[in-house]
C-alpha positions as CSV (number, residue, x, y, z in Angstrom):
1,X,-26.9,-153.7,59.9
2,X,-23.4,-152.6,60.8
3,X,-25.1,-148.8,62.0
4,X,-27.3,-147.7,64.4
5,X,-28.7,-144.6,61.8
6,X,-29.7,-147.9,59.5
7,X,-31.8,-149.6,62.5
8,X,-33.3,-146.6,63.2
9,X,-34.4,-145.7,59.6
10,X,-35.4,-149.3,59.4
11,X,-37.7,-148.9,62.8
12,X,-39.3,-145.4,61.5
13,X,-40.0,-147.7,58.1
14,X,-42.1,-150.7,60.3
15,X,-44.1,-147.3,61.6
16,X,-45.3,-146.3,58.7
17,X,-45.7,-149.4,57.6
18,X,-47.8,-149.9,60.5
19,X,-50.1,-147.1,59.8
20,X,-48.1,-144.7,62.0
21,X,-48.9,-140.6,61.2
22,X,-46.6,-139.9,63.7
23,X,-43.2,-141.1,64.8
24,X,-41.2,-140.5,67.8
25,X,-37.4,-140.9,67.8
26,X,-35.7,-140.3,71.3
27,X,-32.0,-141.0,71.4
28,X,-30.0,-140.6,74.5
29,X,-26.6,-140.8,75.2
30,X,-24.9,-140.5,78.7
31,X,-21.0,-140.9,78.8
32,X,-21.3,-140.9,82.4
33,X,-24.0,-143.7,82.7
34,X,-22.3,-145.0,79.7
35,X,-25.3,-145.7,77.9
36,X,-27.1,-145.3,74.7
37,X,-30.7,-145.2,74.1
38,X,-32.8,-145.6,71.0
39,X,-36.4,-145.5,71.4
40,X,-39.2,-145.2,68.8
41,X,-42.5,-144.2,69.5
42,X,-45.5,-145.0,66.9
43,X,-48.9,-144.7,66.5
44,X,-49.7,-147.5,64.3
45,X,-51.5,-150.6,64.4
46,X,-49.9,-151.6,67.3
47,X,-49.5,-155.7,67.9
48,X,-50.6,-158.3,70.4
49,X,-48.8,-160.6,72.4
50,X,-48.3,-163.4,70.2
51,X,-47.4,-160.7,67.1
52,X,-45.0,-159.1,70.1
53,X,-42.7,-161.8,71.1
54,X,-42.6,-163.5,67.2
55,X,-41.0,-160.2,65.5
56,X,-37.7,-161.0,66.9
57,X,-37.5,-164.0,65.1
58,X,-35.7,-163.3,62.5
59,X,-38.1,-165.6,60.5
60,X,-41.1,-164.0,60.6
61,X,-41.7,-160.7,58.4
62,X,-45.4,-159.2,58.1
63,X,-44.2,-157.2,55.0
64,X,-44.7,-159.0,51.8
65,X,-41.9,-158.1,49.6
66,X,-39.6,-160.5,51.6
67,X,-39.9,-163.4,53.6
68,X,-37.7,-162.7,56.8
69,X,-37.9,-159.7,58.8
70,X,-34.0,-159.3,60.0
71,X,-34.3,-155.7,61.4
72,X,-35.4,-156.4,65.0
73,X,-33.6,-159.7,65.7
74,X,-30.3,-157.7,64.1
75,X,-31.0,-154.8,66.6
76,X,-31.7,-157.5,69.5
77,X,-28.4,-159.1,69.0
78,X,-26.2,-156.1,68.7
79,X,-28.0,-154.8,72.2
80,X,-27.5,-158.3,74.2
81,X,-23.5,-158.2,72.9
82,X,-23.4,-154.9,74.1
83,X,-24.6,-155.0,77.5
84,X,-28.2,-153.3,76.9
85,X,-31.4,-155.0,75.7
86,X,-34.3,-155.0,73.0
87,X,-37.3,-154.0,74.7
88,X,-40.6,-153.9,72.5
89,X,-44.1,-152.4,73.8
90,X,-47.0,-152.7,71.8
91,X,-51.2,-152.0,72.1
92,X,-53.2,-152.7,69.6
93,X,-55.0,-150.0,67.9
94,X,-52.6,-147.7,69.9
95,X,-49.0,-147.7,68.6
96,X,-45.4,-149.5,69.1
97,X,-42.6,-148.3,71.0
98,X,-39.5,-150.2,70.6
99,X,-36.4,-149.2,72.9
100,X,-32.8,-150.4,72.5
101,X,-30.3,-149.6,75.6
102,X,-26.0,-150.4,74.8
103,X,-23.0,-149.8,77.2
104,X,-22.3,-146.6,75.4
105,X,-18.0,-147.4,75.4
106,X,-18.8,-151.2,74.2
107,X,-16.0,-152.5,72.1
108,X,-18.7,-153.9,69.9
109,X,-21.7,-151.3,70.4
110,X,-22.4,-150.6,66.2
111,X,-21.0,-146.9,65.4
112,X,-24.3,-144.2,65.1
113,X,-23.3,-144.2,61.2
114,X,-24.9,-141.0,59.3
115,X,-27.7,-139.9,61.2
116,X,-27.9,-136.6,59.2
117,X,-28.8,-138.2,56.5
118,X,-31.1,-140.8,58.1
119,X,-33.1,-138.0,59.5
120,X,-33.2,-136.1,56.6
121,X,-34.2,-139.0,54.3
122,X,-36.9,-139.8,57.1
123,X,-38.1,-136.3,56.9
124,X,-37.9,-136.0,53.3
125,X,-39.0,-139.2,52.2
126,X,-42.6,-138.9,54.4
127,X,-43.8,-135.2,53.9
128,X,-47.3,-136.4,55.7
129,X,-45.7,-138.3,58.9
130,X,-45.6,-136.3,62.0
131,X,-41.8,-136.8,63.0
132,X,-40.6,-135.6,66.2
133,X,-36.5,-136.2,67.0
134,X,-35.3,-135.9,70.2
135,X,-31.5,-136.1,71.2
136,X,-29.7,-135.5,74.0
137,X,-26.0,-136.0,74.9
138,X,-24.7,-135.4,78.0
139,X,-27.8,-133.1,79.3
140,X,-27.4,-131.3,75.7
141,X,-30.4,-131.7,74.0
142,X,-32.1,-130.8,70.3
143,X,-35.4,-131.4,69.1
144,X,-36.6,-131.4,65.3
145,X,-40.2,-131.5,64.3
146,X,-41.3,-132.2,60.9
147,X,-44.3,-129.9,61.4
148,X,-41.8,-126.9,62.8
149,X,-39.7,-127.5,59.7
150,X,-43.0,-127.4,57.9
151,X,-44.5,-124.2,59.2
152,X,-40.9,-122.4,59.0
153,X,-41.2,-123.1,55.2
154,X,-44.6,-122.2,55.1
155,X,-44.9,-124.4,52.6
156,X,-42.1,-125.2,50.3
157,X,-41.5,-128.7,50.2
158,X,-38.0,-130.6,51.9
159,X,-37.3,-131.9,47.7
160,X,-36.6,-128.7,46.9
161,X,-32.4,-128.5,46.1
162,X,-32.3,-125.2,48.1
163,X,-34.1,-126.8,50.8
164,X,-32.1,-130.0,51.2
165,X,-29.3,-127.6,51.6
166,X,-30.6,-126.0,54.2
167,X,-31.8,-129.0,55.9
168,X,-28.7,-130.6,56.0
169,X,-26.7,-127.7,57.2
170,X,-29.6,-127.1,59.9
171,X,-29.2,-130.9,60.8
172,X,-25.5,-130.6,60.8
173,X,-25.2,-127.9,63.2
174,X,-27.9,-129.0,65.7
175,X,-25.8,-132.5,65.5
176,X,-22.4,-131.0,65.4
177,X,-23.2,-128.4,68.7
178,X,-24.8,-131.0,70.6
179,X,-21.7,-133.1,70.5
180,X,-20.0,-129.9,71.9
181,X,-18.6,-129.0,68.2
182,X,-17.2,-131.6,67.1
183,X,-18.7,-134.6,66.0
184,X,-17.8,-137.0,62.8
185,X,-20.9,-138.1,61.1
186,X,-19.8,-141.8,61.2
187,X,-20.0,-142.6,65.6
């Protein structure tokens, strides 16, 4: 995956995969500290030791529609080239959280890609997941909750054309103003 919007989507999918009802994205970024954070937070399954240290090989999958799992050994690669690290916590019965860390100004740290879109198709895409999104640049922060979004449409589904307007406009400017205004979808 050439985007970190693609790992992320790709991490929320193992969740709910994983039985999760509610996901937690946390991403940090601090030019200063030059660092970038991606965490994700689940309440699913969870996974023991053994199950812990074999999902980075890219060899083992627990999905059945494929036989390799190349999302977490992808991610675990682009971290290491980058300065950071792949760190995966996991209990089971309680939940997964796997964090990624990258020198933020790395040559070869993977551009953010669309994240607009990512988080809309998360939200969209899982009307019954509990999704929190948490984001903070610089000490700027923005928080989306899928249940918020709910209750403010008191109702009315995300598929509705009106409403994925408005979602990716609400989206665009919470992005856009915490980048200080301007911000290009793709880094």
């Amino acid at each position: 995956m050439r985007e970190i919007s693609l790992h992320i989507l790709d991490l929320v999918q193992n969740s709910i995969e994983a039985g999760a009802t509610s996901v937690k994205l946390d991403i940090i970024e601090d030019m200063t500290k030059d660092i970038m954070v991606i965490r994700v937070s689940d309440n699913g399954r969870g996974m023991d030791e053994k199950m812990r240290q074999l999902v980075i090989d890219p060899f083992i999958t627990t999905r059945t529609t494929r036989r390799i799992g190349l999302g977490l050994p992808l991610m675990d690669m682009s971290t290491k080239r980058c300065g950071g690290y792949l760190n995966l916590t996991s209990t089971p019965g309680k939940g997964t959280v796997v964090e990624a860390k990258y020198q933020h100004s790395h040559l070869d740290r993977p551009p953010m890609g669309n994240l607009i879109e990512t988080i809309k198709t998360i939200l969209v895409a899982n009307p019954t997941l509990h999704f929190l999104y948490y984001h903070t640049v610089n000490g700027r922060s923005i928080s989306v909750s899928s249940q918020e979004l709910a209750n403010t449409l008191e109702g009315i589904p995300l598929t509705q054309p009106d409403v994925l307007v408005w979602l990716h406009g609400y989206l665009s400017d919470h992005i856009t103003n915490l980048y200080g205004g301007a911000k290009d979808e793709n880094n």
